[in-house]
C-alpha positions in Angstrom: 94.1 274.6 137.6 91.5 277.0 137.5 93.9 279.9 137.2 95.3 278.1 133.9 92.0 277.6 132.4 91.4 281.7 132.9 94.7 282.7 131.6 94.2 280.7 128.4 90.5 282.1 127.9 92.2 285.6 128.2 94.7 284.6 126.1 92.1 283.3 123.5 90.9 286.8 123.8 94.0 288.5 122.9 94.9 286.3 120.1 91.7 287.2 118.4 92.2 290.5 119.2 95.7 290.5 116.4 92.4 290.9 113.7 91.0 294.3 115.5 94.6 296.0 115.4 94.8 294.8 111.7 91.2 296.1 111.0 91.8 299.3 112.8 95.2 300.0 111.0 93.2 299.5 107.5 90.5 301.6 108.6 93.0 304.0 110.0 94.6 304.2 106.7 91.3 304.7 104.8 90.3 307.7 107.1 93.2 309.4 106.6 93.3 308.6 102.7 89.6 310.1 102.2 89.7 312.8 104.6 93.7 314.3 104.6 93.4 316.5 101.1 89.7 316.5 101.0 89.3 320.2 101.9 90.8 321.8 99.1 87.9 322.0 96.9 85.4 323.1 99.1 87.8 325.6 101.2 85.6 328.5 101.6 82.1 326.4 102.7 83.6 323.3 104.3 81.8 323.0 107.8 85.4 322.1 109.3 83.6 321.6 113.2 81.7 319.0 111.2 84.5 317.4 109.9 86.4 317.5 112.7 83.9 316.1 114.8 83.5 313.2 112.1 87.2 312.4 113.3 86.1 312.6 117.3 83.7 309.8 116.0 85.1 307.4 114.1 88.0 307.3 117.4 85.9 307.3 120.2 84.3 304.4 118.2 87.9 302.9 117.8 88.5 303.5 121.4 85.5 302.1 123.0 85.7 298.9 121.0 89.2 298.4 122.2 87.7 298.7 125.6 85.0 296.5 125.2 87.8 294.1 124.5 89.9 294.4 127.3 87.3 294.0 129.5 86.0 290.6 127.4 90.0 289.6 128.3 89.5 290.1 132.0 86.0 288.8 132.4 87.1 285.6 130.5 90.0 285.5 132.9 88.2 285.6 135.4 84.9 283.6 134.7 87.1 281.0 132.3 84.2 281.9 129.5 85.4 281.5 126.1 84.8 285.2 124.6 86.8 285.1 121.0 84.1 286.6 119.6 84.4 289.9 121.4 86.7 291.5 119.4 85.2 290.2 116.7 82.5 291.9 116.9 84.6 295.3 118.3 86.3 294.7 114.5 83.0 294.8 112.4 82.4 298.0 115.2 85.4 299.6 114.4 84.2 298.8 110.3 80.7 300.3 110.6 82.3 303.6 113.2 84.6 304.3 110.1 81.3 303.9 107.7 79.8 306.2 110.0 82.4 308.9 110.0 82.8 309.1 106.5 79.2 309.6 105.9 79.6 312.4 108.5 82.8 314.0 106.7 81.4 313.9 103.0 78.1 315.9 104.5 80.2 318.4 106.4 82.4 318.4 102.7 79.4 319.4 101.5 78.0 321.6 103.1 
């Protein structure tokens, strides 16, 4: 019985976890709508390392809160804890990572 109870508390997980694909293909879509023809107007003083590592950010964000997810699955599998609001709160990281990155791109834009 026990073994139910976990599967449908990692299950909970997962179902919650439909809103942080969503919120990371919007987010997606916005970083690569501000940042794909951004460097044509600053081509010769763009700091492009900048930019680029604005990019490294704003997925190692994405990625991490994806993990952080995964393991809330297992460990409510496991433990039988009710941990919905996991990826919840991985989607308002995934938000403030692409806030973050943008900031980062528009500096190294204008640099």
């Amino acid at each position: 019985m026990s073994t139910r109870s976990g599967r449908s508390a990692a299950a909970s997980v997962l179902a919650v976890a439909v809103i942080q694909v969503v919120a990371f293909a919007i987010t997606t879509a916005i970083w690569v709508g501000s940042t794909i023809f951004a460097g044509g107007a600053c081509a010769p003083r763009c700091d492009w390392s900048g930019a680029d590592l604005a990019g490294v950010v704003y997925y190692l964000v994405a990625v991490v809160m994806f993990v952080c997810t995964a393991a809330a699955a297992r460990f409510a599998r496991r433990t039988e804890k009710d941990l919905t609001w996991v990826p919840l709160a991985a989607s308002a990281g995934i938000v403030a990572g692409l806030l973050i990155a943008l900031r980062l791109f528009q500096a190294a834009m204008g640099s």
